[in-house]
C-alpha positions, 0 to 999 in steps of 0.5 A: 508483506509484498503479493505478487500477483501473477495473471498469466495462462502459460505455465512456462512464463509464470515459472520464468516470473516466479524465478526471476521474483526470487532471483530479486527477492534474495537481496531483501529482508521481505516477506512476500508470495505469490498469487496466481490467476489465468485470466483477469477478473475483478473477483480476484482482488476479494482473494488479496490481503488488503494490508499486503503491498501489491505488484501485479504482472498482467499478462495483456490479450488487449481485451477488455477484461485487463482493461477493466481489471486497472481502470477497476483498480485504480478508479473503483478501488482507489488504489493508487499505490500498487505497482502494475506491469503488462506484458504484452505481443507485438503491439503496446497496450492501449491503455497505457495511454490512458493517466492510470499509472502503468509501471511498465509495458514489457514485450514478450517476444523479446528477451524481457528478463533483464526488463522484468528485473529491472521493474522489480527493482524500481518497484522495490524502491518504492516499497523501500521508500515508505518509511520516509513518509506516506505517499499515496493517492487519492482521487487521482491526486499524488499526496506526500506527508513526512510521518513526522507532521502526522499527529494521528490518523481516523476512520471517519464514521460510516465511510471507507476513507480516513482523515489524517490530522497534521501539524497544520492541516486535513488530509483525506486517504481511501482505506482502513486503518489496518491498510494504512498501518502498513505504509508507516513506521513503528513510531505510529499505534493504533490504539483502538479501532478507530484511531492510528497516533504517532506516539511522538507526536503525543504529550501526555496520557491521563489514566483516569480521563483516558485522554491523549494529548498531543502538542499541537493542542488535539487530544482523543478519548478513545485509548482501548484497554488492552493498549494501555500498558504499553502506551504508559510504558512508551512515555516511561521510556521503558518500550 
């Protein structure tokens, strides 16, 4: 699921953004909407889908509520993966001087069709490119970890980040599982409310213990009854 969120006060170019999303959309096998604000503010991102992948089309006033609304984003949010692109008149943004991962800055008052829709498609491939692996950031750190090195993922207790178990070491990711969820494949389960495994990377089942075993030596104990039946049945090969 992709939102498109759309911050603008003329109905004109909000019409001409929403055409050409569509134009591009047409090409892809993707579910998607569009959220639409007339001015910036950081109560607007309580309205969005937190498993959603997130475009934001700003349109830049040089105040400093779209100011605030990235830096809010990026730095208060943690979020690292949604795609930003300001549009602006006569002068470039200032903050896109600033390291807060600005796709693009598109100028108004040009003919910026051919460049919106050449930023949607490269952030198209970013959201093609997910099932290779889970690429993210963290603490303003860009983190790149193949699926097939996952062995499970937790929610740490009491707190609003998750550490992913690997094959050879720890890593940390802000959010919750049913938002990480959405950056992996079908190989991963989440099998109850505090764990995402990658069924691969398992080795064995035992009912009466409700153990999970993985091939590195980690195991879990935490199998929700509801997801049982159909862990057995993947390790029957019968999913």
């Amino acid at each position: 699921m992709i939102e498109f969120i759309i911050i603008e006060d003329n109905l004109w170019y909000i019409n001409k953004y929403k055409l050409l999303i569509d134009r591009i959309m047409m090409n892809y096998d993707i579910e998607y909407d569009y959220i639409i604000f007339d001015k910036c503010s950081k109560q607007i991102l309580k309205l969005l889908k937190k498993e959603s992948f997130k475009i934001y089309l700003i349109n830049y006033k040089k105040s400093k509520q779209e100011d605030e609304l990235i830096r809010y984003i990026r730095e208060n949010k943690d979020d690292w993966q949604s795609l930003i692109v300001l549009f602006y008149i006569s002068n470039i943004p200032k903050v896109m001087k600033e390291n807060l991962f600005i796709m693009n800055a598109i100028d108004k008052t040009k003919k910026f069709e051919n460049e919106l829709l050449r930023s949607l498609q490269i952030c198209l491939k970013n959201y093609d490119q997910r099932p290779n692996t889970l690429r993210y950031y963290y603490k303003k750190v860009f983190y790149q970890i193949d699926y097939k090195d996952i062995v499970y993922i937790e929610k740490e207790p009491e707190n609003k980040r998750c550490i992913i178990k690997t094959i050879n070491q720890d890593y940390y990711i802000q959010g919750t599982l049913n938002k990480i969820q959405t950056l992996l494949d079908n190989r991963f389960f989440k099998c109850n409310k505090s764990y995402i495994i990658n069924k691969e990377q398992m080795s064995s089942y035992d009912k009466k213990t409700n153990i999970i075993k993985f091939r590195n030596g980690l195991e879990i104990t935490s199998l929700a009854r509801a997801k049982k039946r159909e862990l057995i049945n993947y390790l029957r090969c019968i999913n």
